[in-house]
C-alpha positions in Angstrom: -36.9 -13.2 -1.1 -33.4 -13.3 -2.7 -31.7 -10.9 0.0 -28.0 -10.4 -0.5 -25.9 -10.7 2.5 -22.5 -9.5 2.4 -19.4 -11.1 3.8 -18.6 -8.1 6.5 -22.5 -8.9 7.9 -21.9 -12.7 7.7 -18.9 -11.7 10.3 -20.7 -9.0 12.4 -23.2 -12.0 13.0 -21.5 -15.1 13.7 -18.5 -15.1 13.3 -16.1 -16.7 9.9 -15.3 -20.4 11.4 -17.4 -22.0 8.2 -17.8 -19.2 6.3 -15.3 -20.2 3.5 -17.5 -23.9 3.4 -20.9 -22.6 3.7 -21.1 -19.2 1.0 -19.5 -19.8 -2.7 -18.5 -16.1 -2.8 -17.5 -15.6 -6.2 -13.9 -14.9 -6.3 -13.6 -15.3 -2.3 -11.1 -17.6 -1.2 -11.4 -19.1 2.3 -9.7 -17.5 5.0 -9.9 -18.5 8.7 -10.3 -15.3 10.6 -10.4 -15.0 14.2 -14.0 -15.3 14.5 -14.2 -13.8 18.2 -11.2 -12.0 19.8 -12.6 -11.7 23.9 -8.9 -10.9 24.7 -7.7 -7.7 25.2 -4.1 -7.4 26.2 -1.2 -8.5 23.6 2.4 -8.7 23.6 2.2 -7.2 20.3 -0.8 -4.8 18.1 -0.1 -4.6 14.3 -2.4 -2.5 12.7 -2.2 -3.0 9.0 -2.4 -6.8 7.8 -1.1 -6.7 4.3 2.5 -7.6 3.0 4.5 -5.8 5.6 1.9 -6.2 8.4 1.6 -10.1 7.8 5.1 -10.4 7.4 6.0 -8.6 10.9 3.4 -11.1 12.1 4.5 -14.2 10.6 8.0 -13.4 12.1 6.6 -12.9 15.6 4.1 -16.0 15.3 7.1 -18.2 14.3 8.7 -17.1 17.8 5.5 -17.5 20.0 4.6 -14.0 20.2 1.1 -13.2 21.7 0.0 -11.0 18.7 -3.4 -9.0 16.7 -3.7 -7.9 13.6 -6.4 -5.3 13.0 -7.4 -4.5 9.1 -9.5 -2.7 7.3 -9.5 -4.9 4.4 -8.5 -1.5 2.3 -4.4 -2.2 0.7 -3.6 0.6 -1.7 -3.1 -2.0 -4.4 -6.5 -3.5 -4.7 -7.0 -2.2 -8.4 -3.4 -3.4 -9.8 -4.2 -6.7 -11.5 -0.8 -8.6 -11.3 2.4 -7.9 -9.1 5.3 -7.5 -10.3 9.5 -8.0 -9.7 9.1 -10.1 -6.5 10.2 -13.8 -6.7 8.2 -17.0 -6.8 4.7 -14.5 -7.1 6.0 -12.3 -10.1 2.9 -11.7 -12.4 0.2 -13.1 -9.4 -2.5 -11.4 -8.3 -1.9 -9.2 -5.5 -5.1 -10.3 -3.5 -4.0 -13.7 -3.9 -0.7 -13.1 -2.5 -2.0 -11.1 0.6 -4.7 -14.0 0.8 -2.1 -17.2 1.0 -0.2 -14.8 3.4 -2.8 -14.4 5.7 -3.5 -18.2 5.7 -0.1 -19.2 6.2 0.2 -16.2 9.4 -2.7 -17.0 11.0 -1.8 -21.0 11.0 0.7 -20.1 13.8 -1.9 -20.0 17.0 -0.5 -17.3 19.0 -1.2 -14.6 15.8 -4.9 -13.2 15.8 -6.4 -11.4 12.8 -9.2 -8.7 13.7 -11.3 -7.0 10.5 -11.4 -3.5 11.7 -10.2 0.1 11.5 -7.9 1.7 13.7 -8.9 5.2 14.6 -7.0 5.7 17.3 -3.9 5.2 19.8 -2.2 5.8 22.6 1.0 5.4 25.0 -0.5 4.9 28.5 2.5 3.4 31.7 4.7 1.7 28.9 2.1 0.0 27.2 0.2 0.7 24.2 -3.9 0.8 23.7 -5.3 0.9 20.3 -9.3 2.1 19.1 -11.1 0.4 16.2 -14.0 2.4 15.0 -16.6 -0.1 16.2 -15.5 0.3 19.9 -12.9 -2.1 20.5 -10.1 -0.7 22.9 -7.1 -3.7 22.8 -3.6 -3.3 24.3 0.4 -4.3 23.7 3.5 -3.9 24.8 4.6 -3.0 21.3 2.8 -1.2 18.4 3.3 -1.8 14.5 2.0 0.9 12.3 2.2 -1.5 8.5 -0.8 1.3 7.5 0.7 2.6 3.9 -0.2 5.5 2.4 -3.0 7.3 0.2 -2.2 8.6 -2.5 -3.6 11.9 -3.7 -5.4 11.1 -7.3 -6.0 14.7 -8.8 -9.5 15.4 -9.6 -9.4 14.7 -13.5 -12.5 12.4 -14.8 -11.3 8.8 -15.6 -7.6 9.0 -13.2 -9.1 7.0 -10.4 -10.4 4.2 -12.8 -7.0 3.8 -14.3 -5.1 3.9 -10.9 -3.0 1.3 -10.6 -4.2 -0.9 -14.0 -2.8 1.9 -16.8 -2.1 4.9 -14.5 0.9 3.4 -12.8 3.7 4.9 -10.3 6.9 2.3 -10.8 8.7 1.5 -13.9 9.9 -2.0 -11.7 7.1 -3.2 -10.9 4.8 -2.4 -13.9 7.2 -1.3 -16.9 8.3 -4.4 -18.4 4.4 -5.3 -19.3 3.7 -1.6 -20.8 7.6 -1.7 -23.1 7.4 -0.1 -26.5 3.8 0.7 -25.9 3.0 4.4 -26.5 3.5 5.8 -22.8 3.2 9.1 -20.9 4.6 10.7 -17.9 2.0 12.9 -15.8 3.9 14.6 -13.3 7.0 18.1 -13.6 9.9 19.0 -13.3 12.2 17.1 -10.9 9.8 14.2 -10.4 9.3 14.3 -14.3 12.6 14.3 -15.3 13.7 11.6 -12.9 10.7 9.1 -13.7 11.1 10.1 -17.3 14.9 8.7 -17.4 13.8 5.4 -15.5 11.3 4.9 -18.7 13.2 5.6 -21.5 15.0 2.2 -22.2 11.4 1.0 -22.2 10.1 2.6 -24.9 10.7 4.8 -27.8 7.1 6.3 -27.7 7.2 9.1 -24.8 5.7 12.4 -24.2 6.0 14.9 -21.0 2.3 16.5 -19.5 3.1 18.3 -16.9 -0.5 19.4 -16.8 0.4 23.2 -16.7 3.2 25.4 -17.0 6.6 23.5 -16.8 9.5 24.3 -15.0 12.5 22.4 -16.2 15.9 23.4 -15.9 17.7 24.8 -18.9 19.7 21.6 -18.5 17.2 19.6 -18.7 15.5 20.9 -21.2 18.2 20.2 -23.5 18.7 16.5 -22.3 14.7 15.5 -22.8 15.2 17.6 -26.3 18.9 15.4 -27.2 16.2 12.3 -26.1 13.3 13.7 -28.7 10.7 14.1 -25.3 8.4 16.4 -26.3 6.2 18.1 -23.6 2.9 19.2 -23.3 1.8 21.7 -20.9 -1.7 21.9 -21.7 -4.0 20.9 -18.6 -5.6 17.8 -18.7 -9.8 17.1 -18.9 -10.4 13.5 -18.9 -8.6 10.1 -19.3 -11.0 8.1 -21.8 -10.8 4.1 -20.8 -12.4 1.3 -20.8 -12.1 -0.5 -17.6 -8.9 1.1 -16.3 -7.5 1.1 -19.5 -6.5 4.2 -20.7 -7.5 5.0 -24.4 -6.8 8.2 -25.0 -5.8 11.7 -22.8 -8.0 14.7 -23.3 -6.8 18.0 -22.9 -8.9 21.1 -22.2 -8.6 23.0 -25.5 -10.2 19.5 -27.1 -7.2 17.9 -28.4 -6.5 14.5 -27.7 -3.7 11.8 -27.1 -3.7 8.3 -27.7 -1.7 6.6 -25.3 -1.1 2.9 -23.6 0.1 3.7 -19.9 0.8 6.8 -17.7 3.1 7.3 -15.3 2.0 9.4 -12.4 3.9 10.7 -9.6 1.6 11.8 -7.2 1.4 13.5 -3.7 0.8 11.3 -1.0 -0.2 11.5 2.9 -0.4 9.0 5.5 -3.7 6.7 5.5 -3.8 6.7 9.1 -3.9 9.1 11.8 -1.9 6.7 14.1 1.6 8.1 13.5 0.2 11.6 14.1 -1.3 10.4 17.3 1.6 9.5 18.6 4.2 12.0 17.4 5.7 9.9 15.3 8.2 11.8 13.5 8.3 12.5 9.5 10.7 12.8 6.7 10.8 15.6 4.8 8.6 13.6 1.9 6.2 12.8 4.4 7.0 9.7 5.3 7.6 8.0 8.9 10.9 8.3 10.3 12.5 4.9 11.4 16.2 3.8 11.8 17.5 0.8 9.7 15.8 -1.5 12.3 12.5 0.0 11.3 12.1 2.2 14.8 10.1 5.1 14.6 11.2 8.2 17.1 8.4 6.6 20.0 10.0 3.9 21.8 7.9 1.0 21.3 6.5 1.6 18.4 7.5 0.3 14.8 6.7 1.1 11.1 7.0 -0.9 8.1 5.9 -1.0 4.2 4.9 1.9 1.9 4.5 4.3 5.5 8.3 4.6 5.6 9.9 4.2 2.9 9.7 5.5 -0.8 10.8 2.0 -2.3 7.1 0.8 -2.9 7.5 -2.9 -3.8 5.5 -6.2 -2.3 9.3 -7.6 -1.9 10.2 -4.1 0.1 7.1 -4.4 2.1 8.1 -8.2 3.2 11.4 -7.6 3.7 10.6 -4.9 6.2 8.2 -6.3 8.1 10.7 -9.4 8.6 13.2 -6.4 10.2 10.2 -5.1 12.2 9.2 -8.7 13.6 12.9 -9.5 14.9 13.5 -6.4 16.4 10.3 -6.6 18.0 10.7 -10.2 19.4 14.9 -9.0 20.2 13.2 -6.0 22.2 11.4 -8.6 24.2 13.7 -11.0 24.7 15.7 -8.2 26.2 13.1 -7.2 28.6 11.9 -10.4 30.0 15.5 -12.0 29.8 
């Protein structure tokens, strides 16, 4: 009997030491996870192990800091095909990148990787104890919180399955690949206006659906009209694709629009409960509050990548969790010192 077993089982049984060597997963490249964590305590908990989380890791690691990552195994770019406007990886695929990353992190002994989600935390006498949903309670001096963001895809048949491949957010990191392509901009006023002047050096073929009423300014009204942007304001049925890639938009009287890409800015809200949890405080966007060394308003407890910042780029994400891994290993030094 041909039984298909899946990698997360292959774990939950015995551990990941040969499973790169011993299962040709299609498409699975070989990463030497911590195949039991019996530990408990660490200097440092990171919950989150994509770009910003491995980086804050690989910082710490290179300065012999006791650290775990736990991950769900869930980034919010898993659909995007190719990343974008970040050096030495531009046009690679994103699960490569976060792959190599995690290979290079967790060649440094003293960095631990756990697959798991985080459903809970807590500051307990100065130190900090974190829940995964399968029962694990572990504990750290300091806290990272690299957990991103969800965004809120409206309810419109085919936006999911473009998300990220021809639905996009940023004009940086996917505009250059969509130029003079026959492009639309799915969000109003402000938002609209401002995402609709980032993409019009890029092509000459742009419409406005704002998906209901509008509500420009009078001002810019006139500007989008002096740029020939015309708007539609009827509410959207469906995005026809094939595989993510958007053939046409239908409209709910019937009519249709062929188009290329999308732009879509949408609302957003934390993926994880963490930052709530703890009393992190939020921007006015939504986002968690740090200082330019990426401290949130809880002493002890960091934040870095797409949770605290509107600038969502790989390169951001890495650069941040480079701030968060020094300041964390300075805060130490301090302490013990």
């Amino acid at each position: 009997m041909n039984k298909k077993i899946t990698r997360r089982k292959i774990i939950k049984i015995g551990g990941v030491g040969l499973l790169g060597s011993t299962f040709p997963f299609t498409g699975f490249s070989y990463i030497k996870l911590t195949p039991m964590i019996t530990k408990k305590s660490f200097e440092v908990i990171i919950v989150g192990g994509s770009y910003a989380g491995l980086s804050a890791a690989l910082a710490l690691g290179r300065s012999l800091r006791d650290v775990l990552i736990i991950d769900s195994g869930l980034p919010c770019n898993r659909q995007t095909p190719h990343s974008h406007n970040f050096l030495t990886h531009d046009g690679e695929e994103p699960h490569m990148i976060a792959e190599k990353a995690k290979r290079e992190v967790l060649a440094y002994k003293s960095v631990s990787l756990l697959e798991g989600l985080a459903v809970r935390a807590e500051k307990t006498d100065g130190r900090f104890s974190v829940y995964t949903k399968d029962g694990g309670v572990f504990d750290a001096r300091k806290l990272v919180l690299a957990t991103g963001i969800k965004d809120q895809v409206p309810d419109i048949k085919g936006f999911a399955d473009c998300w990220g491949i021809s639905i996009i957010h940023c004009p940086y990191c996917h505009g250059y690949e969509f130029k003079d392509m026959k492009t639309g901009i799915f969000a109003n006023g402000d938002q609209a206006y401002h995402l609709t002047s980032l993409v019009d050096n890029l092509t000459d073929n742009l419409v406005i659906l704002t998906n209901g009423p509008s509500n420009f300014s009078s001002e810019q009204m006139e500007k989008l009209a002096g740029h020939s942007i015309n708007i539609i304001e009827t509410p959207v049925a469906e995005i026809s694709n094939h595989k993510g890639q958007i053939k046409s938009v239908v409209f709910a009287d019937g009519a249709t629009l062929d188009l290329d890409a999308l732009y879509a800015a949408l609302p957003f809200e934390q993926h994880s409960k963490l930052s709530a949890q703890l009393a992190c405080e939020l921007t006015e966007h939504g986002h968690i509050q740090v200082d330019l060394f990426q401290k949130t308003s809880v002493p002890g407890v960091f934040a870095c990548g797409d949770n605290s910042t509107p600038f969502r780029a790989v390169s951001y994400a890495v650069a941040s969790g480079t701030i968060v891994g020094s300041m964390i290993n300075m805060e130490l030094v301090q302490e013990e010192f």
